[in-house]
C-alpha positions as a printed Julia matrix, in Angstrom:
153×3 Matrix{Float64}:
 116.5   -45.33  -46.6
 115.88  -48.26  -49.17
 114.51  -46.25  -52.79
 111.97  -48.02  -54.32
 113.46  -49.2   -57.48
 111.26  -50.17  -60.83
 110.88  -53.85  -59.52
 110.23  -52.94  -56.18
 107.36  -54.55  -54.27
 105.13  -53.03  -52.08
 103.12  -55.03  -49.57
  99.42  -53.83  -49.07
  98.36  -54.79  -45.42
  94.76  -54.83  -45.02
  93.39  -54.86  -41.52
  89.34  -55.08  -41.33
  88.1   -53.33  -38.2
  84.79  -53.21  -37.02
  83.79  -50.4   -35.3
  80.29  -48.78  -34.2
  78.53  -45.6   -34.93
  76.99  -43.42  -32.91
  73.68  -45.34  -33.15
  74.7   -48.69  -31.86
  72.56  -50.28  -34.76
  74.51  -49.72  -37.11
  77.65  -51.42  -38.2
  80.94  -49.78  -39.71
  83.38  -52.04  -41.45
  86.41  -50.31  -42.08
  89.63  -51.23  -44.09
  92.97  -49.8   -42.68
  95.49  -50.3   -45.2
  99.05  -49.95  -45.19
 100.89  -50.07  -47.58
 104.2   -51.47  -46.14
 108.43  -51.36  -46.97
 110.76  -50.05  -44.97
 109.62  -47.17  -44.52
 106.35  -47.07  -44.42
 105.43  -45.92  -48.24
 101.56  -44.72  -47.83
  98.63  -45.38  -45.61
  94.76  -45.04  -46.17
  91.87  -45.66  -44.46
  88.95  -46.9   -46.48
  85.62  -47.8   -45.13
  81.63  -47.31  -45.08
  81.03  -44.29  -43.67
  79.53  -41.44  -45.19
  79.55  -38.47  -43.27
  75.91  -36.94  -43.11
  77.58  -33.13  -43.48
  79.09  -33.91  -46.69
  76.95  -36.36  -48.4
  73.09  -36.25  -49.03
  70.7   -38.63  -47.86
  70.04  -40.82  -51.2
  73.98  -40.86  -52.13
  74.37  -42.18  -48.77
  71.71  -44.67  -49.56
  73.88  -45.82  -52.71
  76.2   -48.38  -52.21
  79.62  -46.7   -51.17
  82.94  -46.85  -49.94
  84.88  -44.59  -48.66
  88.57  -42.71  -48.84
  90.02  -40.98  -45.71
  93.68  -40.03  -45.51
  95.2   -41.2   -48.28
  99.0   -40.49  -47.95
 101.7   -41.82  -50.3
 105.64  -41.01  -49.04
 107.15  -38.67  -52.2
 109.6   -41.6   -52.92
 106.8   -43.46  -53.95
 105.06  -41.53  -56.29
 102.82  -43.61  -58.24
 101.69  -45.45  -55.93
  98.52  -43.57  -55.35
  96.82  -44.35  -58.14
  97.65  -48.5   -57.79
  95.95  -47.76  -54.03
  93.34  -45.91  -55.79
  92.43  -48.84  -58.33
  92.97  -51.38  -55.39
  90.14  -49.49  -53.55
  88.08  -49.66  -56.74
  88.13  -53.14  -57.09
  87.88  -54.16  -53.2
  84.59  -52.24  -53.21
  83.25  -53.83  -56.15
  84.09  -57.09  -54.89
  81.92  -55.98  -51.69
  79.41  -55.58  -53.87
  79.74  -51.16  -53.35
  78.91  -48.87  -56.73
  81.2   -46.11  -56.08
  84.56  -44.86  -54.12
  84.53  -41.53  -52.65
  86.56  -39.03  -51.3
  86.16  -35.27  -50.17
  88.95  -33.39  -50.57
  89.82  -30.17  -49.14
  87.88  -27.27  -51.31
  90.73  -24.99  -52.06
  93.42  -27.76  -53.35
  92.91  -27.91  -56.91
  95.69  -29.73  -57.97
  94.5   -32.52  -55.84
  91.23  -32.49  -57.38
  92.72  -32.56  -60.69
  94.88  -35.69  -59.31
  91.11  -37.45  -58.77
  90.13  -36.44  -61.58
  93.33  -38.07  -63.6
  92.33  -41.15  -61.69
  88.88  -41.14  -62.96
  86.91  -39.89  -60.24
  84.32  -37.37  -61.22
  83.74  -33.98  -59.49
  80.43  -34.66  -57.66
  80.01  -30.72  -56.18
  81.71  -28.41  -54.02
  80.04  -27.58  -50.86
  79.58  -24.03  -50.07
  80.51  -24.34  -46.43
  82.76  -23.85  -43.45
  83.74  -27.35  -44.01
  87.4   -27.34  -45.58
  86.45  -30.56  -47.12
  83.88  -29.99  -49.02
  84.89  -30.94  -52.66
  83.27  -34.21  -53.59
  84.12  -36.99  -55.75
  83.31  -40.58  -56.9
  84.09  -43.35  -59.06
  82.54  -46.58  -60.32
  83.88  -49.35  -58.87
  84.82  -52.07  -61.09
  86.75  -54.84  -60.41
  89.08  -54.94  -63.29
  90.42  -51.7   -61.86
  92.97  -53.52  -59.81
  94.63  -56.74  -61.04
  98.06  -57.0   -58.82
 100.06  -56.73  -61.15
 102.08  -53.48  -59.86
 104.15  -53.03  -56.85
 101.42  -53.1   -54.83
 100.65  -56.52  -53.32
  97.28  -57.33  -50.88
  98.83  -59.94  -48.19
């Protein structure tokens, strides 16, 4: 298994997908992204869809995009946050306010990781949802510049 080394390059495949919701009206655009070396160093799907049980009406309202999955391989450490600021500025450049995540409610050190990455705790839902602990960030579209391993091709 190659390491990545302090030079190394990661490749960020975006895919756009559209898919539809359950009320065929309404489009979904979703972002699959990978980000690619050999292995396969993280993965992330990023997209438009808030889901109703986590997220009230008027946030959903607000212009949003959103985190699902976000996975980073432990040899690439770091690399989170670069996906994280990539997200940031792809959904300014869509014209979106915020990124958004929900993260599972009894993970704290995760939520502390969001928080590093300057997302701000939103609320935790008091729920049988295991993913109930909300947060956001502005998107801004200096957040990203390419200038780390990670690479959009």
């Amino acid at each position: 298994m190659r390491q990545p080394g302090r030079r190394h390059v990661v490749r960020l495949v975006v895919e756009r997908v559209c898919d539809r919701l359950p009320d065929p009206a309404v489009g979904l655009t979703k972002y699959l992204t990978k980000a690619i070396t050999d292995p396969l160093a993280a993965t992330v799907a990023f997209d438009t869809y808030a889901d109703p049980h986590l997220w009230t009406p008027e946030e959903i309202d607000e212009p949003a995009m959103y985190l699902h999955r976000l996975i980073v391989r432990r040899p690439y450490a770091g690399l989170g946050t670069e996906i994280l600021d990539w997200a940031s500025a792809k959904a300014a450049t869509l014209g979106k306010a915020w990124v958004r995540i929900d993260v599972w409610t009894d993970n704290t050190p995760l939520h502390r990781y969001y928080q590093r990455n300057g997302f701000q705790h939103v609320r935790t839902l008091d729920s049988d949802y295991p993913s109930g602990a909300l947060f956001q960030r502005p998107a801004n579209t200096t957040d990203w510049d390419g200038s780390g391993r990670l690479k959009e091709v």
